[in-house]
MARLO-152949 format. One record per residue: residue in one letter; y negated, z negated, x negated of N, C-alpha, C, O in turn. Coordinates in steps of 0.001 Angstrom, whole numbers, plus 500000, padded with zeros to 6 digits. Atoms other than C-alpha are relative to their C-alpha. Example, Ala and Ser with C-alpha at 12.3 -4.5 7.8 and 13.67 -1.06 7.14 Angstrom:
// residues 2
A501190500000499110504500492200487700498800500000499100498819499335498064/S501190500060500820501060492860486330498910499270500770497802499101500261/
// end
This chain:
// residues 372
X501200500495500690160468110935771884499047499396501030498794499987502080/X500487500240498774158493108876773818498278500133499601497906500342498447/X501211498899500003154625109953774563499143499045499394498026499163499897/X501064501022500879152729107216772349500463500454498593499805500118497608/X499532498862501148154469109354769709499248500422498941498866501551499248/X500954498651501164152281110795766249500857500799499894501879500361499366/X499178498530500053153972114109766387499125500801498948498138501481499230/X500453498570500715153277116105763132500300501258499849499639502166499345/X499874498422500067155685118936763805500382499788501211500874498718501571/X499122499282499000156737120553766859500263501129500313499495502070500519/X499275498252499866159460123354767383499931499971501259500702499186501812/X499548499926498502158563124544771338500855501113500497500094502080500475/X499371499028499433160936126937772736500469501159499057500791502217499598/X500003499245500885161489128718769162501209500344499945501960499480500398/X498904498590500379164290131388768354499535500595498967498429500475498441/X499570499236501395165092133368765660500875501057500025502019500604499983/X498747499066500342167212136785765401499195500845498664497993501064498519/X500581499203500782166971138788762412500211501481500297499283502194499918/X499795498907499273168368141954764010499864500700501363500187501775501868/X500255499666498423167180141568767387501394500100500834501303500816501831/X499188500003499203170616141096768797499932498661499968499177497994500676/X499667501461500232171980137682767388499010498870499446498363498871498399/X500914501196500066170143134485767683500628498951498744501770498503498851/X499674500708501081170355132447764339499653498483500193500361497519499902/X500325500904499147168172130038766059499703499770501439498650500235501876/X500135499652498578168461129555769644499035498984500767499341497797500876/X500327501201498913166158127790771948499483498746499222500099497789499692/X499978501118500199164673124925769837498917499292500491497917499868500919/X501084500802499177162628122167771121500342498869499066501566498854498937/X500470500574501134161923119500768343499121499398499663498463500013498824/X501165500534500484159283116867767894500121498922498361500435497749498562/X500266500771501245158980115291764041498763499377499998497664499917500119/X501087501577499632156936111807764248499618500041498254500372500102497284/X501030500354501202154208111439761382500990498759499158501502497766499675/X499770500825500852155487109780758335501920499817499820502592499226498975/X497829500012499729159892110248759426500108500889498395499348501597497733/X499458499324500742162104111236756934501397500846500695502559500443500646/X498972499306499413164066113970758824501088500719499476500784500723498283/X499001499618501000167088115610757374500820501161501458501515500803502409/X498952498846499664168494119304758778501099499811499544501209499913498322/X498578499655500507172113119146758557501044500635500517501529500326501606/X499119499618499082174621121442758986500763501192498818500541501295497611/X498972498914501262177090124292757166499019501110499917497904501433500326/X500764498288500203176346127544756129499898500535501629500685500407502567/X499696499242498872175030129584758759499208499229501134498796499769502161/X500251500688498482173831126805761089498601500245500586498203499707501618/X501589500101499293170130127810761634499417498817499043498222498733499327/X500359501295500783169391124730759254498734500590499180497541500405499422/X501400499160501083167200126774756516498928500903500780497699500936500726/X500803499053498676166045129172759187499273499006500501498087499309500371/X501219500732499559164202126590760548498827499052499007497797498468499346/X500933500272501019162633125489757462499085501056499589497856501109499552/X501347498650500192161438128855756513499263500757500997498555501740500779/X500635499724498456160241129481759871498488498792499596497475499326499145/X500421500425500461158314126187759232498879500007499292497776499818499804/X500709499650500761156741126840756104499280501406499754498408501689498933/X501208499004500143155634130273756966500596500919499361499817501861499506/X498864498652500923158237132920754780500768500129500950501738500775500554/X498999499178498842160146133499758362499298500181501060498915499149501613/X500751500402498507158381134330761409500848499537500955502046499745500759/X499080500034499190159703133045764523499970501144501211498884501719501288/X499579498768499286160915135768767228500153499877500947500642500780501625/X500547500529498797160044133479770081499652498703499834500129498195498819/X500946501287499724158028130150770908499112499657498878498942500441497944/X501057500131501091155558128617768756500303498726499069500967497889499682/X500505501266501113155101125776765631499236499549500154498273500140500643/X501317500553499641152961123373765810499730498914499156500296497828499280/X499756501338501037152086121200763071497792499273500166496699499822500308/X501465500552499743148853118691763370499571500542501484498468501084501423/X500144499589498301148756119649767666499665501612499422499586502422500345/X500402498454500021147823123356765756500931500946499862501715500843498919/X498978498923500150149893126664766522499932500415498654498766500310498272/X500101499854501484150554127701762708501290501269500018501959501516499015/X498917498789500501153114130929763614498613500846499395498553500216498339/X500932499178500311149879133368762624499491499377498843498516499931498336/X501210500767501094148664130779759743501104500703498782502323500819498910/X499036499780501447150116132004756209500332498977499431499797497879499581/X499727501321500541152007130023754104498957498902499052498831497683498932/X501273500580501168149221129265751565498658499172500854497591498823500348/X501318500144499500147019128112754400500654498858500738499987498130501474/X499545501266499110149667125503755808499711498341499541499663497307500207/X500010501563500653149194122581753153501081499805500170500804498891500947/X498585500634500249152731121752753079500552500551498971500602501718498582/X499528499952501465154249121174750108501692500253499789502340500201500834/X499008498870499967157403122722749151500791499400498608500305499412497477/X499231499940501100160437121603747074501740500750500007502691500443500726/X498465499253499562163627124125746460500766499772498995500307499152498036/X498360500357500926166928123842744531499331500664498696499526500085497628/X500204499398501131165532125899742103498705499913498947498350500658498034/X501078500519500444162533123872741220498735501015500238497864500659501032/X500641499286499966160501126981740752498501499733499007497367500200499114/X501163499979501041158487125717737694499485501257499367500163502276499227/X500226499022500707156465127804735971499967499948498716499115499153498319/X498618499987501479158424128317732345498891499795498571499121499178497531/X501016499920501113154928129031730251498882498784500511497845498913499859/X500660500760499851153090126209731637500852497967499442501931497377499496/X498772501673500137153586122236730427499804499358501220499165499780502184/X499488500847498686154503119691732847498503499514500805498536499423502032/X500905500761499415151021118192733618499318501798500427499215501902501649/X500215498679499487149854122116734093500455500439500980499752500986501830/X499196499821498466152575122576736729499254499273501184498773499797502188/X500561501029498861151284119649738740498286500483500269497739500439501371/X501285499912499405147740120596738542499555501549500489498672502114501134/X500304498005499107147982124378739312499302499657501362498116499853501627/X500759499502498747147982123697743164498942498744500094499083498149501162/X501021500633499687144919121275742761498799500894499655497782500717500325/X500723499053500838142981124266740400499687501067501207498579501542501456/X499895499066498851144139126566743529498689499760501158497823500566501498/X501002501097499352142090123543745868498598500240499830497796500392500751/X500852499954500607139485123867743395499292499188500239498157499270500709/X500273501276500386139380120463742809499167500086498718499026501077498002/X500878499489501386136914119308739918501148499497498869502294499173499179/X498652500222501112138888118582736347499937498756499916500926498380499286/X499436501369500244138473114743736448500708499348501497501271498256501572/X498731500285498716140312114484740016500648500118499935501457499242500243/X498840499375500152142670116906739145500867499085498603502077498858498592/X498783500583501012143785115004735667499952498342500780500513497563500009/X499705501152499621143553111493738050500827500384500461501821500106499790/X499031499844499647145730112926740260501636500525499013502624499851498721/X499087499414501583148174114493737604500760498753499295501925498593498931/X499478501373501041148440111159735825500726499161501412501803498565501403/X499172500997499009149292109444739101501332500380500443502275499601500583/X498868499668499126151766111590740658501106499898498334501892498968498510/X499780500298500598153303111785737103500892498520499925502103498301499910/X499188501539499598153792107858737390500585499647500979501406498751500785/X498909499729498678155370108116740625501010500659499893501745500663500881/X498335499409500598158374109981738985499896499767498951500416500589498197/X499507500680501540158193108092735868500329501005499025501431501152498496/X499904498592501081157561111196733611498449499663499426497916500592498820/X501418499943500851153993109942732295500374500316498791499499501077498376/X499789500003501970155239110135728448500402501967500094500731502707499166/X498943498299499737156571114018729745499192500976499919499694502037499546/X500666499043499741153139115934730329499770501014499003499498502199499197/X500438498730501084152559117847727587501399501068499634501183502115499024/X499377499481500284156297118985727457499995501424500668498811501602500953/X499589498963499310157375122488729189501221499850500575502067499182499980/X498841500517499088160072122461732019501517500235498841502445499427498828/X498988499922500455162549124092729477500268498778499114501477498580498989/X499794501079500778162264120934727177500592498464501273500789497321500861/X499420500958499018163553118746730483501108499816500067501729500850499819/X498431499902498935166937117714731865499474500576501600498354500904501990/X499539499279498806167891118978735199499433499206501191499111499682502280/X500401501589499106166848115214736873498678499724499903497877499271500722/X501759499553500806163632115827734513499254500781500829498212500355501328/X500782499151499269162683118972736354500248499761501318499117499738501803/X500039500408498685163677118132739877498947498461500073498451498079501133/X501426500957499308161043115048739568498970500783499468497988500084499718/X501182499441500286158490117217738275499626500981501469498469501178501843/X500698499138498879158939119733741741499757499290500722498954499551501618/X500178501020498795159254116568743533498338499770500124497806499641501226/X501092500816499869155518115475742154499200501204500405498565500873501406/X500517498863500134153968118932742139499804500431501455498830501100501801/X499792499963498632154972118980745830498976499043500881498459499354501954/X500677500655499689153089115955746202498770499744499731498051499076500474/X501386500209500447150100116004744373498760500214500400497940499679499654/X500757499535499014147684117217746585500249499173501497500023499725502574/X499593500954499123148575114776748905499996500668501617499170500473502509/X499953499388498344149942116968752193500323499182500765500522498008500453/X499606500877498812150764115714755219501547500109500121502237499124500381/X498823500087499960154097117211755141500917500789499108500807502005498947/X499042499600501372156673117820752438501291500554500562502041499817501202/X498404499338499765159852120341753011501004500045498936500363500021497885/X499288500203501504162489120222750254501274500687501119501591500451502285/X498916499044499380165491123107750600501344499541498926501745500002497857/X498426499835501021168759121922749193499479499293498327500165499375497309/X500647500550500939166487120125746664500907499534498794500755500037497681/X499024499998500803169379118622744918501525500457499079502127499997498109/X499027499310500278172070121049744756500754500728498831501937501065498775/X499772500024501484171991121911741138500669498871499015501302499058497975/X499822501299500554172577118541740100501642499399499822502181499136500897/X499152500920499895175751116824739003499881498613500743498890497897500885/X499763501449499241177100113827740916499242498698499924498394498334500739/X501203500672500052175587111109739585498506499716499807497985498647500126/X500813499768499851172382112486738788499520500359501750498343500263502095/X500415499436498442172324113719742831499488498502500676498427498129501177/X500123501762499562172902109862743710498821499154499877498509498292500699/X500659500792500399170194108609741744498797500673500538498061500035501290/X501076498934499103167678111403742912499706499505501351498723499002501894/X500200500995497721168436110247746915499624498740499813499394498169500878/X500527501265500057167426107258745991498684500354499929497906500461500876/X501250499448500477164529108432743700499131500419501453498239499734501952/X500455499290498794163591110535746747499407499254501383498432499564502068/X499767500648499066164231107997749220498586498625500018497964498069500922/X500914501369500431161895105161747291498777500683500162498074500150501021/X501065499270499581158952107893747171499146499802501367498050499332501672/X500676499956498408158881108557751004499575498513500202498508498282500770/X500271501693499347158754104644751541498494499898499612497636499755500482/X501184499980501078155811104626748963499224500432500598498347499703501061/X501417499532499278153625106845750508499950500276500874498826500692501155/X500094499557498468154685107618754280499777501264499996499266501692501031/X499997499207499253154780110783753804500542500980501036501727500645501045/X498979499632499597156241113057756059501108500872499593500665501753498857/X499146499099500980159348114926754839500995500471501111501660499791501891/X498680499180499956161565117764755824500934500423499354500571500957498306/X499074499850501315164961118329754112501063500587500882501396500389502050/X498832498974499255167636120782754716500975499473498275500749499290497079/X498473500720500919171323119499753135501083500644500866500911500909502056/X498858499894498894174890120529754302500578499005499440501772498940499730/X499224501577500618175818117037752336499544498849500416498667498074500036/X499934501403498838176482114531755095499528498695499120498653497869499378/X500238501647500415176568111670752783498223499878499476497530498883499686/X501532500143500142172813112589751456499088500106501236497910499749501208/X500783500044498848171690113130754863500221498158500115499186497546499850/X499658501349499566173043109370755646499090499381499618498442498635500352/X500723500600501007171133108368752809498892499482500185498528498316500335/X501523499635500023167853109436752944499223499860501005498075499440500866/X500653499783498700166920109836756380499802499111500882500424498058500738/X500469500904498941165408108174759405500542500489501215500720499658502106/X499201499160499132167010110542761675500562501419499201500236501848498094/X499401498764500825169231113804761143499758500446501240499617499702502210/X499422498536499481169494117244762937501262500244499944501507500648498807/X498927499300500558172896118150763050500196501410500546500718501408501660/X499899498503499579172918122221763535501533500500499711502325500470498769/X498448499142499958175975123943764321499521501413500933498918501102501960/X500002498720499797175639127803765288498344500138500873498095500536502011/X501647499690499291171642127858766039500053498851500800499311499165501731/X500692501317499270171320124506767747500628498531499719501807498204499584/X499631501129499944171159121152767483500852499332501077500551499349502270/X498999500573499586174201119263768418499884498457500408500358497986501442/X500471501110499561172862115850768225498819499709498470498783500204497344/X500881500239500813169785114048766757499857498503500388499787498094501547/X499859501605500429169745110133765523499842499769499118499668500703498335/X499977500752500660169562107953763535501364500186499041502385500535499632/X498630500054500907172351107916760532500606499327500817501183500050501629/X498898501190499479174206104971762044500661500760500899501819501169500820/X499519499735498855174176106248765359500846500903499887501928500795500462/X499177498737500075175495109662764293501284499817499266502202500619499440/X498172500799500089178711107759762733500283499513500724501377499953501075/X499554501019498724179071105326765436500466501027500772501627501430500852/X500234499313498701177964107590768284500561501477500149500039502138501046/X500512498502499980179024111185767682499878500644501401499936499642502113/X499949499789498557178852112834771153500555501063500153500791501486501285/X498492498580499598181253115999770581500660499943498144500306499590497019/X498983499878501254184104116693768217499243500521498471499373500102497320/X501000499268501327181761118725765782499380498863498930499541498733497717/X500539500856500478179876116018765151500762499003498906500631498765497705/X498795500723500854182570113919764105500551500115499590501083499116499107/X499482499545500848184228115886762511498886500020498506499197499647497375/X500537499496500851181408116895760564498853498572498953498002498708498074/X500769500933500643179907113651759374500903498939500172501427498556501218/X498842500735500740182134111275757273501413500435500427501723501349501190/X498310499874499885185953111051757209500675499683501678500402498642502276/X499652500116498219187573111338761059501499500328499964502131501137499284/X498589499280499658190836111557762253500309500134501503500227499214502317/X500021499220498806191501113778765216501342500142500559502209500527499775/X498560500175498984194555113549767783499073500655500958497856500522501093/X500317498745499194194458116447770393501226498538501178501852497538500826/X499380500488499399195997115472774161498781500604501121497741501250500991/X500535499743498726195170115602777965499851498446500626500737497591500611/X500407500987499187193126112907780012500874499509501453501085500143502487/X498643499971498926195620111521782271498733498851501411498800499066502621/X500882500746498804192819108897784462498618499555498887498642499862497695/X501353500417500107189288107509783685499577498904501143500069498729502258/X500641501021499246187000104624784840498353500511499108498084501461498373/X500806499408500373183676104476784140499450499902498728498258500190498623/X500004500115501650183684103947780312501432500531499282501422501363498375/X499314499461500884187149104355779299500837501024500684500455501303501820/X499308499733499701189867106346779791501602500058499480501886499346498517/X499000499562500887193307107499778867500413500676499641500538501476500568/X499735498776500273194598109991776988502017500237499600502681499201499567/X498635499438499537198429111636776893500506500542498510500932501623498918/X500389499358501048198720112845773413501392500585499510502516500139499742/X499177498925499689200466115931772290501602499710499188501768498521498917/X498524499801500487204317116462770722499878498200500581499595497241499863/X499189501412499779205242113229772653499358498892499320500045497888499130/X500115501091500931203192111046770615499301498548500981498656497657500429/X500501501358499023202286108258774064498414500224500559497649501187500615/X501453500360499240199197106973775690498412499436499022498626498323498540/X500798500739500629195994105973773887498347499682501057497569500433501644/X501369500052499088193050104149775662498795499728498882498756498830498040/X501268499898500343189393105267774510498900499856500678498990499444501835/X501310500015499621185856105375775075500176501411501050500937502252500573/X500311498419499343185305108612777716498239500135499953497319499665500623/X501522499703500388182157110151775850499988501180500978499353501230502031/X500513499079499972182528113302776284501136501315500767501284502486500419/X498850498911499296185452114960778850499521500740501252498436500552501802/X499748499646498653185999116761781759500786499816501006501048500665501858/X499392500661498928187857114662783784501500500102499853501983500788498952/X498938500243499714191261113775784891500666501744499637500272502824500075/X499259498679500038193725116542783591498955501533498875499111502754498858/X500898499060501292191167118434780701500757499461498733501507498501498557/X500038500400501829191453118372776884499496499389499331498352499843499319/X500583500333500505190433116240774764500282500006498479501458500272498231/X500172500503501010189702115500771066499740498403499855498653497841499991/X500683501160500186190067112114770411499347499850498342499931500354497383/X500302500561501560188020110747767084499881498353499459499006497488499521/X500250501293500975188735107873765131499802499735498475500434500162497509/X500000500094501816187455106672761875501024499644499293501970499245499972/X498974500538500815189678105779759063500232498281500143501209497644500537/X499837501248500258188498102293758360500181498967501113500467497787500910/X499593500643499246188812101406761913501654499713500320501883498732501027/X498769500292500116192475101361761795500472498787499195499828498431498208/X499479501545500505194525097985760859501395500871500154501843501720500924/X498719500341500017197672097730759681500981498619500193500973497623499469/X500084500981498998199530095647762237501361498711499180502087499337498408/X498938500831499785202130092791761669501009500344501051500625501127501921/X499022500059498661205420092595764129499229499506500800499102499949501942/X500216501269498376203691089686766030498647500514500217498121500014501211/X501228499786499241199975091745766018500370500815501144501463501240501517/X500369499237498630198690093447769043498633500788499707497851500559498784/X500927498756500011196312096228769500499385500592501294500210500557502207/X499679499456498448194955097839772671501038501343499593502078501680500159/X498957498961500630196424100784770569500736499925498989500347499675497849/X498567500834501103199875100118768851500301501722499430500413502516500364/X499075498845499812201206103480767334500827499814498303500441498996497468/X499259500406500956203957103857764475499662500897498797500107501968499212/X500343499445501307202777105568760741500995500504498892501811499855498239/X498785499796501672204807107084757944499120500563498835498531501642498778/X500985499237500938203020107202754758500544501161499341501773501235499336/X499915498963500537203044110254753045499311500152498289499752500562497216/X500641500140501527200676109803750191498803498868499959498069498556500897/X500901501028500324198578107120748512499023500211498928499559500175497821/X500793500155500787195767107348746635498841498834499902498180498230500747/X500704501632500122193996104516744582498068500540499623497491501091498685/X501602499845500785190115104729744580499209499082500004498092499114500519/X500958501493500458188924101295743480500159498969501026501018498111500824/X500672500813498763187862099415746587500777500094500638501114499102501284/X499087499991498722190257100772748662501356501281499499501382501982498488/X498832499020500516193694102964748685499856500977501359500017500601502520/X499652498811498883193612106254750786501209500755500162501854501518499442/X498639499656499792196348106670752934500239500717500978499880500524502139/X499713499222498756197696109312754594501187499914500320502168499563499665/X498650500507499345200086109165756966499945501091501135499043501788501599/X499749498846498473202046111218759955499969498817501098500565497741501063/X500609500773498713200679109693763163500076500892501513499203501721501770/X499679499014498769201906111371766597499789501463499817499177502265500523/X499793498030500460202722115001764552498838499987499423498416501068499835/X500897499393500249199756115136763020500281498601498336500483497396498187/X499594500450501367200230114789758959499138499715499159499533499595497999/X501554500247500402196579114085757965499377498942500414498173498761500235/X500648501736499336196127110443759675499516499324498867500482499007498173/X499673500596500552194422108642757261499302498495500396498600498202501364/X500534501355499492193673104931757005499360499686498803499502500565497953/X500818500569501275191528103043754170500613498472500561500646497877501638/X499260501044499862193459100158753088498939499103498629498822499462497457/X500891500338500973190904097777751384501033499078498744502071498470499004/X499219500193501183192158096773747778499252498284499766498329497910499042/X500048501146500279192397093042748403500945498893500439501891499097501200/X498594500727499759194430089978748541500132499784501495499234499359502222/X499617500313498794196379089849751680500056501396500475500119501510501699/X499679498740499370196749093472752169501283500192499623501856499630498691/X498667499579500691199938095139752074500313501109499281499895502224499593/X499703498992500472201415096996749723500905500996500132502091500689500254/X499091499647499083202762099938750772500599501923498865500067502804498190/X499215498324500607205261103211749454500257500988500656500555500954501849/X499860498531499142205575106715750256501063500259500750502181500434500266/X498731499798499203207729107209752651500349498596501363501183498663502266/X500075500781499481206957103770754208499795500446501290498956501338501421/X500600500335498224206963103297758678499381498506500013499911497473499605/X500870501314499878204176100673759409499111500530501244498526501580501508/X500843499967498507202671099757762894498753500094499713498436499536498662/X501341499798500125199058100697763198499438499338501135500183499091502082/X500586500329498964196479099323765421498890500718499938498407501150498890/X501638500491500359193141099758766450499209499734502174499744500069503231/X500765499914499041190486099010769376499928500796500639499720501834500010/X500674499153499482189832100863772134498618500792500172498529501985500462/X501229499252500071186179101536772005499613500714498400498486501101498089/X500263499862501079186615102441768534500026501906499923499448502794499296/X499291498441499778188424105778769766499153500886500889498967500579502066/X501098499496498971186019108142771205500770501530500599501307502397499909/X499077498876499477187550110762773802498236501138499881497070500860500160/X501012498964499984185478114271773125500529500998500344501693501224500674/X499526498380499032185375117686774342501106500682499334501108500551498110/X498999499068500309188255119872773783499928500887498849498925501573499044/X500002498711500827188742122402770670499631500805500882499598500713502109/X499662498419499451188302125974771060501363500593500466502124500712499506/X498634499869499954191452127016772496500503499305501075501077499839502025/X499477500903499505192184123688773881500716499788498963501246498950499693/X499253499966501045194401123397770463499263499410499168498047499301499330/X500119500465501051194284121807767416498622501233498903498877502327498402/X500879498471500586190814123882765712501153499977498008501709501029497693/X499687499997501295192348123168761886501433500950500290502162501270499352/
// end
């Protein structure tokens, strides 16, 4: 972050155990820039929520401090943070109607009653529920009440908005249209937003940068793009979009690429060297799907290797194909569903290509082995 920075949150040196042995969160250090849409992501377990409810004030932390607006806020209660708060479970209140929900925490404020019904009516029209106020949450859909915690969150206009798994109730295409919904908001009013997801593709979405947490710490932090492009260890890439992983040993290096040796006999492949330990270590290589081509006799590749499909599946746009690729029976490729592609049957051998910088050499499994 560089020091001309608006910093509205910062995690300094914060930890987390709940038993005083094991650290849930280890060590974080964390600046969130005024107005970002940040996005925690990571599996169960990763410290991801733990640092939200740390955050908002329902976790203490168990070393370093919070700091939201340059002010320490571990000793402030939650009710005294101003940050607004949306969870999976909406958390309406069941005997109140919809425009009642929204103006509770302005009544709390003790705002006067013609602010409170301006505001009310506005935030309202900002999730396109004006015709909705007089209903009660049980008279909603599911898409209904998740924009009502969305506005309720906002109405009081905080500085910074947390949302836990916000969409997780939701069927598919209602989730889709929400990240959007969600997405058009923040633009709207700058505000700032925290969001905890373990669903990569809504992190992609939504965000201006991600967190990716794996066992109490962040692994890497970027930009969406970057964190597909760029991942900087196997985790990563594994863990955000579709990857396909070939295990092997670094046989030489220069100062970008190298080569790798790869296992049951399956040859040489030259990559990027992100993330090894030199001549004679382990690596993980990762390549995406869609970077793979399927080659002609007369193409060329920096990397040529030979495919046997195994199974095809058609999903519109493209056909997902898996294939056995140097022992490993999970290769797949995305074959886009258009003229001049080939069509291809189970059981088919077809040359593959792809780029070298496409292939990124990363740190070793656990083990040194195949982790799956």
């Amino acid at each position: 972050m560089g020091e001309n920075k608006d910093i509205i949150v910062k995690f300094d040196g914060v930890q987390k155990s709940y038993d005083g042995e094991i650290l849930v969160v280890k060590d974080l250090n964390l600046d969130i820039e005024r107005g970002e849409f940040l996005t925690m992501l990571g599996p169960s377990g990763s410290g991801k929520t733990t640092c939200l409810m740390m955050l908002a004030g329902f976790e203490p932390a168990t070393h370093g401090e919070i700091y939201l607006n340059e002010q320490p806020i571990n000793n402030v209660p939650p009710h005294k943070r101003g940050i607004g708060m949306v969870f999976q479970n909406y958390a309406l209140f069941p005997h109140m109607t919809v425009a009642e929900n929204l103006a509770f925490p302005l009544e709390v404020r003790k705002l006067d009653k013609a602010t409170i019904e301006q505001k009310v009516t506005r935030a309202l029209e900002m999730v396109r529920l004006d015709q909705f106020g007089g209903r009660r949450p049980a008279q909603l859909s599911g898409g209904q009440q998740q924009r009502v915690a969305v506005a309720r969150a906002l109405v009081f206009e905080p500085d910074l908005v947390l949302m836990d798994e916000p969409l997780g109730a939701l069927d598919k295409n209602l989730r889709e249209e929400m990240q959007y919904e969600i997405k058009h908001i923040h633009d709207q009013l700058g505000v700032s937003v925290v969001y905890v997801t373990h669903d990569q593709s809504e992190a992609l979405t939504m965000s201006n940068r991600v967190a990716v947490f794996d066992d109490g710490v962040i692994q890497q932090l970027a930009a969406p793009d970057v964190l597909y492009e760029e991942p900087v260890n196997a985790f990563v890439a594994y863990f955000i979009g579709e990857n396909n992983r070939l295990y092997g040993t670094v046989k030489d290096e220069d100062s970008k690429m190298c080569r790798v040796e790869l296992d049951n006999a399956g040859g040489d492949i030259k990559a990027l060297a992100v993330n090894i330990d030199g001549t004679g270590s382990r690596t993980t290589l990762s390549l995406r799907p869609e970077r793979v081509k399927i080659l002609s006799e007369s193409d060329s590749a920096d990397n040529v290797m030979q495919g046997k499909v195994e199974e095809l599946i058609y999903l519109g746009d493209h056909v997902r194909t898996r294939m056995t690729v140097a022992g490993n029976d999970q290769f797949i490729v995305k074959i886009p569903n258009a003229h001049g592609h080939p069509i291809l049957h189970v059981g088919d051998t077809v040359k593959l290509g792809w780029a070298a910088e496409d292939c990124r050499a990363l740190d070793a499994p656990a083990g040194g082995g195949d982790p799956a």
